[in-house]
C-alpha positions in Angstrom: 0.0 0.0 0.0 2.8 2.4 1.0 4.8 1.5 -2.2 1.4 2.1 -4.6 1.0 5.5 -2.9 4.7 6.9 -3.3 4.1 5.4 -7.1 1.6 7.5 -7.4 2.9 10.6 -5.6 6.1 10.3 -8.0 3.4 10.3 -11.2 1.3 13.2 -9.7 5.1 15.4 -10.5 5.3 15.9 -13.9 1.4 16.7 -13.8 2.3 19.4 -11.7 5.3 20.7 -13.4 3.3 20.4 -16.9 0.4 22.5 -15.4 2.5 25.3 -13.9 4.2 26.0 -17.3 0.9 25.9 -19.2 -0.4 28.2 -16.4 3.0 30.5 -16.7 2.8 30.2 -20.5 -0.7 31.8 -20.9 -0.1 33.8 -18.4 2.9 35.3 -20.4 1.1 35.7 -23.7 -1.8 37.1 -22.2 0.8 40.4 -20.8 2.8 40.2 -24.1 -0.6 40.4 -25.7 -1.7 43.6 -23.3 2.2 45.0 -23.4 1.9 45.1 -27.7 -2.0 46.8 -27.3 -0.2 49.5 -25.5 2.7 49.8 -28.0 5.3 48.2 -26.3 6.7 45.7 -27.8 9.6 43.0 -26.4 13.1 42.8 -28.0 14.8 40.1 -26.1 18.5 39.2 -27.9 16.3 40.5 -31.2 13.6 38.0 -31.0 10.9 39.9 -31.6 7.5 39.5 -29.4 5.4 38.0 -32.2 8.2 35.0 -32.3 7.7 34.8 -28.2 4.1 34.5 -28.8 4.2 31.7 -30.8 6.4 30.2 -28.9 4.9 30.1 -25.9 1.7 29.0 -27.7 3.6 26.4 -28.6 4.8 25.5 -25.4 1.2 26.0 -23.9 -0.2 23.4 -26.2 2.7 20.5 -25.9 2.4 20.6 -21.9 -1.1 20.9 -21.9 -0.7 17.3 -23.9 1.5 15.5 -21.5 -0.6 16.9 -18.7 -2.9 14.9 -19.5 -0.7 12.0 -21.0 0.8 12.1 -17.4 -3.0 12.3 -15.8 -4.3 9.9 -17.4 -1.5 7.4 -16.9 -1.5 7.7 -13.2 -4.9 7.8 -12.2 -7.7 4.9 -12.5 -11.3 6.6 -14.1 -14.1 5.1 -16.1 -14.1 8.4 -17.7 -10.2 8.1 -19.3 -12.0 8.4 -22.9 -13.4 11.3 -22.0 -10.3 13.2 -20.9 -8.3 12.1 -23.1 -10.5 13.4 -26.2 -11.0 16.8 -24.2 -6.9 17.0 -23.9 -5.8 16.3 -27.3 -9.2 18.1 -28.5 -7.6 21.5 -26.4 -3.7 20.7 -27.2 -4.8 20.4 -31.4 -6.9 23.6 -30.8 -3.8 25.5 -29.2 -1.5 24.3 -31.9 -3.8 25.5 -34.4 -4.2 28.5 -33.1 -0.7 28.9 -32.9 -0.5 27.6 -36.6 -3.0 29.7 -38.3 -1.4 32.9 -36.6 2.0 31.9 -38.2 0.5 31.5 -41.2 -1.3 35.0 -41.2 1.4 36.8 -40.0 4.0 39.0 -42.4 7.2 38.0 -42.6 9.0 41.0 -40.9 12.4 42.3 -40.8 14.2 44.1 -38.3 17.0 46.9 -38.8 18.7 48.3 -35.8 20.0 52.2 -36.4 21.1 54.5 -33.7 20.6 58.6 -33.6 23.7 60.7 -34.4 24.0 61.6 -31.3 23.9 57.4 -29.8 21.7 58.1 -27.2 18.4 56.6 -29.1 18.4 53.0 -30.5 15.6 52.9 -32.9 14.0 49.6 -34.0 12.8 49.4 -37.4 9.9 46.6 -38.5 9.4 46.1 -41.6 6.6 43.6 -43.4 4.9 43.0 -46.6 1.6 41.3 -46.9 0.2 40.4 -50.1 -0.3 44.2 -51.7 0.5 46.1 -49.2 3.7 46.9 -47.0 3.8 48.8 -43.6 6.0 49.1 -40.7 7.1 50.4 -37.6 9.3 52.6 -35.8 10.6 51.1 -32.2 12.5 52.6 -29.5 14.8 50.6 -27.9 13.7 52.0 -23.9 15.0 49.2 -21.7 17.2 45.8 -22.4 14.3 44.2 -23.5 11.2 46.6 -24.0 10.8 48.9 -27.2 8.2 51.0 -27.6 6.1 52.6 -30.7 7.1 55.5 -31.8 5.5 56.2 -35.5 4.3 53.9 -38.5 4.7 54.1 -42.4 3.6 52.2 -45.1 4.1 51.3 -48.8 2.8 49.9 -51.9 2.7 46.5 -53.4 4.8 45.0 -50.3 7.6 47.3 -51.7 10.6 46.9 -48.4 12.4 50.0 -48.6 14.6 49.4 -45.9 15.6 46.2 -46.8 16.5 47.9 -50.3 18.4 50.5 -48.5 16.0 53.4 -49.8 16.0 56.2 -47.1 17.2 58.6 -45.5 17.0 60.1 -41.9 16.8 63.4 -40.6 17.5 63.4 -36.8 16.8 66.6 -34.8 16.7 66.8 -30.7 13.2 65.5 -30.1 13.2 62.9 -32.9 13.7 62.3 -36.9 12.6 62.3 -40.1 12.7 59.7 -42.4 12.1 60.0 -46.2 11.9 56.5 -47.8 10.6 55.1 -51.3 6.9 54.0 -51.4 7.3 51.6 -54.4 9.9 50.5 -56.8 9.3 53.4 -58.7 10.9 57.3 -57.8 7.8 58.4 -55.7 8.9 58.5 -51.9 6.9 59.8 -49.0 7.8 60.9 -45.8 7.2 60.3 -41.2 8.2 61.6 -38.4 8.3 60.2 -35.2 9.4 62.0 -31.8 11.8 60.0 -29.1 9.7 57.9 -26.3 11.9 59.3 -23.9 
């Protein structure tokens, strides 16, 4: 009796483990998810939030799964069908999800280029999908946090920064950037003003 019990206090371990790091992996994209609806974004060793977010969605779904793999295997239920449809129902959902967003999402670049005077690191996201092409301006404001700063956009998914077709304009509360809209001459021009 003793020996079934510590077997089955050893199982009830990785159930644990698996259920705090779904727990900690929501809990994670749901403040990513609130941080990038504010405009900040994360830049942590220049992976970009989006790439954390799938991730962790990633990670979410697999230890949901061997929760339940681990569940199921330790514990003695008439309704082990039952579970075991709702687990692997909710893991395939979550990798779906995390699937379909992949799939939706622009492929971005990053460029990294900092002020004249190196006191602003500005972050530079750039993405083309289908027709159109937009982007973002980032400031760099802690090791890992950037935050929003301005926007532009372009046609037909033209990338002018991955073509090397701009030019900035820094002054003392932020810059100007003049970059090409298409392939052709025609080129249009933001500003954005430091975050801090």
């Amino acid at each position: 009796m003793k020996k079934t019990k510590e077997m089955l206090g050893k199982s009830y371990v990785p159930c644990v483990v698996f259920v705090c790091i779904a727990f900690v992996t929501c809990l994670l994209r749901l403040v990513i998810g609130i941080m990038d609806k504010n405009d900040i974004s994360l830049w942590l060793f220049g992976i970009s939030s989006e790439e954390i977010m799938l991730a962790l969605g990633a990670v979410s779904g697999y230890s949901t799964l061997f929760f339940f793999s681990f569940y199921l295997s330790s514990k003695k239920s008439k309704h082990k069908a039952v579970i075991a449809v709702v687990s692997f129902a909710v893991s395939v959902l979550l990798m779906i999800e995390v699937v379909f967003i992949y799939s939706r999402q622009p492929e971005y670049e990053y460029f990294k280029i900092v002020s004249d005077d190196k006191q602003h690191e500005i972050i530079i996201k750039e993405g083309s999908y289908l027709l159109s092409g937009a982007g973002a301006f980032y400031e760099k404001t802690s090791p890992i946090t950037m935050v929003k700063i301005g926007e532009y956009s372009t046609d037909d998914g033209y990338r002018p920064f991955s073509d090397n077709r701009y030019e900035i304009d820094w002054n003392e509360n932020g810059f100007e950037v003049t970059y090409s809209f298409d392939s052709s001459a025609k080129t249009k021009k933001e500003t954005a003003q430091y975050a801090k």
